[in-house]
N, C-alpha and C positions, 0 to 999 in steps of 0.2 A: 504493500500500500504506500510506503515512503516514496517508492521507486516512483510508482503511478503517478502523485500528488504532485511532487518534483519536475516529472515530465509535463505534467499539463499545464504548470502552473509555467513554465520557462515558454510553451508553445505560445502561451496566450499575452503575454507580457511584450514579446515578440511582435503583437499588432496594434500600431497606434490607435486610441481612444480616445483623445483627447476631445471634451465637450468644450461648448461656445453660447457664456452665456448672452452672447451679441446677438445671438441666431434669432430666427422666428419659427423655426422647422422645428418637427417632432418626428426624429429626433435633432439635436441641434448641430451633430456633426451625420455626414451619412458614411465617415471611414467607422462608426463607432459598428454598422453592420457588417461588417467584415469580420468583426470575432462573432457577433451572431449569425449567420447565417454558418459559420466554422462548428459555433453550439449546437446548433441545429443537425446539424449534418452528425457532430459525431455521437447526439444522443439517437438518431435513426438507428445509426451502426448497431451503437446498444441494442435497438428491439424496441426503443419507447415510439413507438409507429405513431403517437399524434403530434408528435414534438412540431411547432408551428412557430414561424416569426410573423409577425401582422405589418399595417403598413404604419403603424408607429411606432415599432422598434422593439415591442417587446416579444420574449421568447416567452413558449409556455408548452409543459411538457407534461403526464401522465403516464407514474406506473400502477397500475391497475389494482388493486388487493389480492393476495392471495390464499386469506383466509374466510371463513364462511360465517361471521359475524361481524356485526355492526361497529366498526371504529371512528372515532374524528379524522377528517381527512388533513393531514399536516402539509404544511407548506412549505419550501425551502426557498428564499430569495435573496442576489447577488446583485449588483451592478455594472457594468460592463464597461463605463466610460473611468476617465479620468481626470483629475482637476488639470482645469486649465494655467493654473501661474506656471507649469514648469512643464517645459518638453515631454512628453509622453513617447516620442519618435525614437526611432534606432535607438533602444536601449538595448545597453552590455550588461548582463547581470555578472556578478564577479558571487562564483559558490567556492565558500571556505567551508571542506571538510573538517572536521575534527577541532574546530576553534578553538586554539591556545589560550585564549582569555586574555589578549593583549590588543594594544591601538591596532586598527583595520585601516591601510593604505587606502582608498578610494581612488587617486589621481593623482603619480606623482609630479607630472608638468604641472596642475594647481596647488600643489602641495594641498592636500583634499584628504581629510583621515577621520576617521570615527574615534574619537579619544575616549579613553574609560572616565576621566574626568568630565569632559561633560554627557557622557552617557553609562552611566556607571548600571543600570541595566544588562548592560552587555556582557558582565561580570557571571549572567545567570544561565548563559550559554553555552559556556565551556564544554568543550568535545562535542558540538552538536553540530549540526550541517546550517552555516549562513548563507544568503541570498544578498548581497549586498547590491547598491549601484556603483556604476565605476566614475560617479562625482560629476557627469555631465545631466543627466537626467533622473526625472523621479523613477522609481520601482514600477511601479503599479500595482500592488501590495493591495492598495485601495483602489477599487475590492477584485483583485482577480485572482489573490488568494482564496476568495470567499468562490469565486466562479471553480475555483479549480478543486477542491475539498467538496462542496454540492457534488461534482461532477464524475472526482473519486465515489462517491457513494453511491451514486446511482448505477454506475459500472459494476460495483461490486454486487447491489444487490442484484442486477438483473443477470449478473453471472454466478450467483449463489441464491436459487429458486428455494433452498430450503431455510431462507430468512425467513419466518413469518413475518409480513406486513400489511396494515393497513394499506386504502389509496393514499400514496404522495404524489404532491405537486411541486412540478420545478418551475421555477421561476426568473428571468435575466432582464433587469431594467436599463435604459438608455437615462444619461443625462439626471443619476441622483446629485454628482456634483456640483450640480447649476440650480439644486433646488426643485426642479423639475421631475425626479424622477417615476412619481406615479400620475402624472398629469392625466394621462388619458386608459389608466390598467384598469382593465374591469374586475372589479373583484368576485362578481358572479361570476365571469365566464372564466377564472380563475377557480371557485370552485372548493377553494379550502376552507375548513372554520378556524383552523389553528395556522400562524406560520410564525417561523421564524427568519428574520437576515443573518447572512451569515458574514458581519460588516464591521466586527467591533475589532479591539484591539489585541492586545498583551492575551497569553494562553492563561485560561481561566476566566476573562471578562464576562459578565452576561448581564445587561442592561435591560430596564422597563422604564426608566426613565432618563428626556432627554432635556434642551431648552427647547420654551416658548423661541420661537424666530420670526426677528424682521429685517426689511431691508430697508434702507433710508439713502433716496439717492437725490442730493443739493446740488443747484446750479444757478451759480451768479456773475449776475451782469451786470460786469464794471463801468470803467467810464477811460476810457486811455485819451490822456491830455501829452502834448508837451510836456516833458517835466520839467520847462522851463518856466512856462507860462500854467503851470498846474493847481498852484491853490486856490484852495475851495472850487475846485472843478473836478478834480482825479478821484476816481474810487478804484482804486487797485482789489482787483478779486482773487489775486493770490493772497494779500493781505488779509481778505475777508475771510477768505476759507479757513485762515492761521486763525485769525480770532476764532470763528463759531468752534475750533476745534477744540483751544485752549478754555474755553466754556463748559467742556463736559469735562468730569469729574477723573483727573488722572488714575487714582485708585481703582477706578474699573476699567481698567483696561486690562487686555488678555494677560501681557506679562506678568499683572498685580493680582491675578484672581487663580482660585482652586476651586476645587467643591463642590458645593451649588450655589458659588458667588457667580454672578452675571459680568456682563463686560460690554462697553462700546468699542468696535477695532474698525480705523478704518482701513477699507481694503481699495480704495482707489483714489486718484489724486491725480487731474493733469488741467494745465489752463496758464492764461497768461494777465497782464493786466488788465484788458478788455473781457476774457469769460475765463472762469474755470467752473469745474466739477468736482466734486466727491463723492465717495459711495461706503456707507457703512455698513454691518451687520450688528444687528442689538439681540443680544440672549440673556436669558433670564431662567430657572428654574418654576422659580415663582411666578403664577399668572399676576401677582396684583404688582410684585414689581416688575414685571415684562412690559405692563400699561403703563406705571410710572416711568420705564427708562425710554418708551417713546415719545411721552408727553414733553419730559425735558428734552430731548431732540427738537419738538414742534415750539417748545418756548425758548430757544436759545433760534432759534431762525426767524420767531416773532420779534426776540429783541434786537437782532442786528436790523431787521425793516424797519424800524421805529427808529433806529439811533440813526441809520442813514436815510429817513425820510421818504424812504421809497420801496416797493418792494422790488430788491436787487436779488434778493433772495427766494429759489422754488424748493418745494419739499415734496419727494413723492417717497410717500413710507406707504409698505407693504408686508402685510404678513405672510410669512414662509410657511411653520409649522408648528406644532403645539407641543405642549411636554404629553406622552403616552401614554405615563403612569393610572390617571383617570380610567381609560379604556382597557387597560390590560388589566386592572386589580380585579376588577369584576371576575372576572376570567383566572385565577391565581394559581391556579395549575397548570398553565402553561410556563408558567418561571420554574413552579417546583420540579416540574419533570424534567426541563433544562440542567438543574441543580444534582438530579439524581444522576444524570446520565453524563456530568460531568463527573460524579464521584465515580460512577460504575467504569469510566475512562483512567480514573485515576488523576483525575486533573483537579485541582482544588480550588470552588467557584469562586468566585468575585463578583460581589454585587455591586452597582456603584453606578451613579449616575451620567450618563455619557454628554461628554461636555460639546454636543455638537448633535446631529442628528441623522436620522436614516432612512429610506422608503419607511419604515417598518412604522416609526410617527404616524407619518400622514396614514397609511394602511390602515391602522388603529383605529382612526378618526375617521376613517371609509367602512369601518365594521372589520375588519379582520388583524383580529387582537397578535400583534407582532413584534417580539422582545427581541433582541440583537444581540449575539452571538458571535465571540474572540472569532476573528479570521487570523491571528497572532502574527500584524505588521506591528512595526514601531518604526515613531516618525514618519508618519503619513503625509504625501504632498511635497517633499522634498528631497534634494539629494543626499542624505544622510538615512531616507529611510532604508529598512531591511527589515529579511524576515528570516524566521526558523524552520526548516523543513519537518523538525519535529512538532514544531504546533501546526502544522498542516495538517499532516496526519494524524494530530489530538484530537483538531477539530474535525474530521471526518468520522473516528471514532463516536464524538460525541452529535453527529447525525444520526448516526447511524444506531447508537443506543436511545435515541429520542424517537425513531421510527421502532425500534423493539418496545419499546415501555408502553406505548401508545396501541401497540397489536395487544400485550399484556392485559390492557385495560378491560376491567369488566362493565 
């Protein structure tokens, strides 16, 4: 199974994914169907004969039950693209067998290394098989770790008929990095009452709850004078942009936060003295502070129109997704079975709030109660992430005992 998980997970990493939250298309890049229509095809191979991609991007599969009682039909779901700040293209995975427990080289024309000092994690590895980047590009960890562990399991079972199982459903979404990812999945024609993502982090992670999410995107128009003849004329909008920023409260900012502490970051910035732009994301745990940490967004752009007399300043805030926990607790057997089927792996769970979000949110809030589940990258999004081949393979175990427990059921 190590072998298996390894090879699929190098095949798929291998095809760029890269999503565009510029786009208007669904999905919003179309190289992102080129690892699905790849899914498609090699779940055929398997025998799962309904395996289907639609014309918005999502993949959707069926293996059948092969026991003669009534069970919940579980769900497994991945996503296929990946974030857009950093190349997804021509990635070199660099795999360290047997990892000595020391600094990992990455690149040495960029002098580019994984240092135990700032990732003393890594420490937890030792002798294990890493997946590293070679310091030009991200991994893609997130989440094709999670496509490739699904994808081990379903291989296995439909080459080991004397599993009992329930129906399971597979599942491959387009563009969860952009927020987008279950924009148009039907959950009826999906068909599961239970699922899980397989999208989370560190081996042993297993999430029901995430942030409330918004997006907040300001644009202001300056005034570009001579800056000879400028006063009391010029309204420089870089300048403005600096103030509305230094307005919100540095303390919450990603650097400064853990937890279930919330944060404003922004993630975009470009403009001159005539326009610019910003683009934040605001999270929160908390739904009544998710509404406070927009409101002061919306009063700190009220104040800069009022001090400069005009509105120089647009707000367009937008909710993303909600925290899950609501939606799954009703449902709480679906955490505990997770829990079980990590012990029965021998993995030892972690419960904890995922500081970010996943299809499995919104799902929740669509009716199909959906907890997230270690894919076991670290450092997601960036050139320093990597992963374990042994939590590939934990985590297909722990598929793969969530589909047993669930046939168990009486």
């Amino acid at each position: 199974m190590k072998e298996t998980v390894l090879n699929k997970f190098l095949r798929y990493v291998a095809i760029d994914t890269r999503s565009d939250e510029n786009s208007n298309t669904q999905p919003s890049t179309m190289k992102q169907l080129n690892l699905s229509k790849l899914l498609v095809k090699e779940l055929k191979e398997m025998g799962i004969k309904d395996a289907a991609l639609d014309e918005h991007g999502y993949v959707m599969a069926t293996i059948p039950s092969n026991i003669n009682k009534k069970t919940p039909v579980i769900g497994f779901i991945a996503h296929v693209d990946t974030a857009p700040d950093l190349s997804g293209a021509d990635i070199k995975p660099q795999i360290i067998e047997n990892y000595n427990g020391k600094d990992i080289v990455l690149n040495k024309e960029k002098k580019l290394s994984l240092l135990l000092n700032d990732f003393p994690e890594l420490s937890d590895f030792k002798g294990k098989t890493l997946i590293t980047t070679d310091g030009t590009t991200l991994l893609g960890a997130d989440d094709k770790a999670g496509i490739a562990e699904i994808m081990t399991a379903a291989e296995f079972i439909m080459n080991h008929p004397e599993l009992k199982h329930g129906t399971i459903k597979i599942g491959f979404t387009p563009d969860e990095e952009i927020g987008r990812g279950v924009d148009k999945f039907d959950v009826k024609k999906f068909g599961a009452d239970y699922a899980y993502t397989m999208d989370g982090g560190a081996l042993g992670e297993l999430e029901y709850e995430n942030f409330n999410a918004a997006s907040a995107k300001i644009k202001i128009q300056g005034n570009n004078i001579h800056p000879g003849y400028a006063k009391g004329k010029m309204i420089n909008s870089i300048l403005v942009a600096m103030e509305l920023n230094a307005l919100l409260p540095i303390s919450e900012r990603p650097e400064f936060t853990c937890n279930y502490e919330g944060f404003f970051h922004i993630t975009h910035f470009s403009g001159n003295v005539e326009q610019a732009s910003m683009q934040y994301i605001i999270r929160d745990h908390d739904r009544k502070k998710f509404e406070q940490k927009k409101e002061t967004v919306k009063s700190c752009v009220d104040f800069l129109n009022k001090r400069y007399g005009k509105d120089i300043l647009t707000l367009e805030l937008k909710d993303q997704y909600y925290n899950m926990r609501e939606m799954v607790e009703p449902h709480y057997h679906v955490v505990e079975t997770a829990v079980k089927a990590m012990q029965l792996a021998n993995v030892e769970p972690v419960i904890r709030p995922i500081r970010g979000g996943t299809d499995g949110a919104r799902l929740s809030f669509m009716g199909l109660p959906c907890p997230n589940i270690f894919a076991g990258g670290h450092n997601f999004h960036g050139k320093y992430e990597f992963v374990a081949v042994e939590s590939m393979q934990k985590a297909t175990e722990v598929i793969l005992s969530i589909i047993k427990l669930y046939a168990e059921k009486q």
